[in-house]
N, C-alpha and C positions, 0 to 999 in steps of 0.2 A: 389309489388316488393320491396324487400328490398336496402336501398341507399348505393351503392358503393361510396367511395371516389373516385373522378378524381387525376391521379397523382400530381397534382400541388397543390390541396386542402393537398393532404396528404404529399406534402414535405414543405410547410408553418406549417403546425402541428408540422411534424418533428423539424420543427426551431425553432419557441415555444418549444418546449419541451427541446430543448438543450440550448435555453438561460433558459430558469427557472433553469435546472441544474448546468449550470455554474455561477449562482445566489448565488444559495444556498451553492456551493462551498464557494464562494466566502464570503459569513455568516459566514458558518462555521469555516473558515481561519482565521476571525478575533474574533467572539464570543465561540467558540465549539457547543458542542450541545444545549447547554442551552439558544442557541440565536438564533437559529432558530424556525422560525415559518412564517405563509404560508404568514404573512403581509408581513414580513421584506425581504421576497427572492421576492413577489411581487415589492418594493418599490426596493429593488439593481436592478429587471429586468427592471425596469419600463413599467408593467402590474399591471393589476387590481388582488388584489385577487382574483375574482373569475375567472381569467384566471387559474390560479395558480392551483383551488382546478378542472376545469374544464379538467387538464392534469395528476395533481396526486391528489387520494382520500383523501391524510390524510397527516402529518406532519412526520410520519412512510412510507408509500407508495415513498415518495420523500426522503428522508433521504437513503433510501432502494436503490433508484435509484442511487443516488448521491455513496454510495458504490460501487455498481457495476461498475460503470463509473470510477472511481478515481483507483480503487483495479486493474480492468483490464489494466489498462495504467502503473499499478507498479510492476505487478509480469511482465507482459510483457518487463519493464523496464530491471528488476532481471534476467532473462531468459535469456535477450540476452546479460547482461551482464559477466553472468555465463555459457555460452553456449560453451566456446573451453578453452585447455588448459589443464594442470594436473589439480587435483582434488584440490591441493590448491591451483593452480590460478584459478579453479572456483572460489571457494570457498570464497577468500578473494575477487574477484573483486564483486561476491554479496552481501556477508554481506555490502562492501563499498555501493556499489549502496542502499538497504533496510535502510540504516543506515543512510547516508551520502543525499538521499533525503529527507528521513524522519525530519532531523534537518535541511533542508531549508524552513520547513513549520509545523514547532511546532507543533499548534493549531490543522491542519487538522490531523494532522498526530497521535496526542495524542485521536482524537473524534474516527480516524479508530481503533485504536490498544487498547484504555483503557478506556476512560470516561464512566459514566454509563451510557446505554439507555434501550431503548425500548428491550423488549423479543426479539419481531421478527426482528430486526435489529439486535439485537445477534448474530443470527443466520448466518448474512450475515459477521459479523465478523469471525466467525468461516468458512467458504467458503474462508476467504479473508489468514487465516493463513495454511489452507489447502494446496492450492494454492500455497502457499510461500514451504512452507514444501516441495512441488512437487519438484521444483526446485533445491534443495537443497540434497533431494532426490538422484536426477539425478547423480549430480556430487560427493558425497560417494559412490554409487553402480558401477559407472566407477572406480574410484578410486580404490577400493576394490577389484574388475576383474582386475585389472592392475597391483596389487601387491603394488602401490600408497601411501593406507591405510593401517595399521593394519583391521582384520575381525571384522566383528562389523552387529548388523543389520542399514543397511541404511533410513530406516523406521523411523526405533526411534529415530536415532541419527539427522534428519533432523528436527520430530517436536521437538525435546530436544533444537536444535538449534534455532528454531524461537521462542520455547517460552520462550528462554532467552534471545534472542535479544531485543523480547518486554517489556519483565520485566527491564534489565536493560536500555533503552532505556524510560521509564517512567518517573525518575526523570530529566534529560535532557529538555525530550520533556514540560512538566510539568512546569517549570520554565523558560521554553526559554535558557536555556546555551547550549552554541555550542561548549564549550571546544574540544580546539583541539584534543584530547588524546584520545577522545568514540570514534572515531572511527578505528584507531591502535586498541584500545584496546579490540576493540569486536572483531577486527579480530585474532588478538592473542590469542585471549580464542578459537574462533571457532575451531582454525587449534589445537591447545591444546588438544580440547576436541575431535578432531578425531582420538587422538593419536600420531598425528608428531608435532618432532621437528623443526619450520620453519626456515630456513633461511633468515634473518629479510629483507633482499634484494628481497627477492620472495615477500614479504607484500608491494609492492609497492601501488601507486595511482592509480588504474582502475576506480573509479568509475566516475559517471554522475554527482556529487554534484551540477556542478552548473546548475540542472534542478530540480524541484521542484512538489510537488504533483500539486501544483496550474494549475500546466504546462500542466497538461496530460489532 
């Protein structure tokens, strides 16, 4: 007969597995990718290595997790920040929120979006910008049904938007400067590049700034 876990066994596991991950966050936040490894998130847990490698296979397998964990707490973030509203108060209160966490937590936020890794963690970057796109998505194709926007495909013009948020968001994240001005500033391009002219009053302060990737 094969061994069931009893519920207690397997929510002790579960525990284990969420402090290694909020470990390796926490690595990551300070060193990027290039400082993780299965000691050092043992040693922030305080667990054994081979707890570590006994939860995730490989230094990829956990980094993988750590994605999915971190990306879902941010587009969720995005979502509900950009969820009501015309299309440019979506719009600028997510860029605020994408933008505006992203530079409360540099380091993590430069490993999600740019540093070089692993293939298959790629991969999960690419889910993570998808993701984002969705969102963003959402609130041009309302817009555009509403008369809102100029016509456009909402499709493109959403990954267009994230993958200039990320791009210009690199040097920033990169260096640690939190200049005040990135973030007006990406929201001024965004609403820009949908076509309207905003009234600099509409571009207020919506976001969450002061929560952070670390957070989620």
């Amino acid at each position: 007969m094969a061994y069931r876990r009893t519920p207690a066994v397997q929510a002790r596991l579960d525990a284990q597995a969420g402090l290694i991950l909020q470990a390796a966050t926490k690595v990551l936040s300070r060193g990027g990718y290039a400082a993780l490894s299965m000691a050092a998130v043992a040693a922030e847990a305080g667990v054994a290595t081979g707890t570590v490698y006994k939860n995730f296979n490989s230094k990829t397998d956990l980094i993988s997790a750590v994605f999915r964990k971190v990306v879902a707490g941010e587009v969720a973030a995005v979502a509900e920040a950009g969820a009501v509203g015309t299309a440019v108060e979506r719009v600028t209160a997510a860029v605020e929120t994408f933008a505006g966490r992203a530079l409360k937590n540099p380091q993590l936020a430069y490993v999600l979006l740019v540093e070089p890794v692993d293939t298959v963690v790629d991969s999960e970057r690419l889910t993570f910008r998808l993701a984002f796109a969705e969102v963003f998505e959402s609130a041009v194709a309302d817009g555009v049904s509403r008369g809102e926007l100029p016509p456009q495909d909402s499709k493109l013009s959403a990954a267009a938007l994230v993958g200039a948020l990320g791009e210009v968001l690199v040097g920033p994240l990169a260096d640690a400067s939190q200049g005040e001005s990135v973030v007006p500033e990406l929201v001024a391009f965004a609403v820009r590049a949908l076509g309207v002219r905003a009234d600099p009053g509409v571009l207020g302060a919506r976001s969450e700034q002061g929560v952070s990737y670390a957070d989620t």
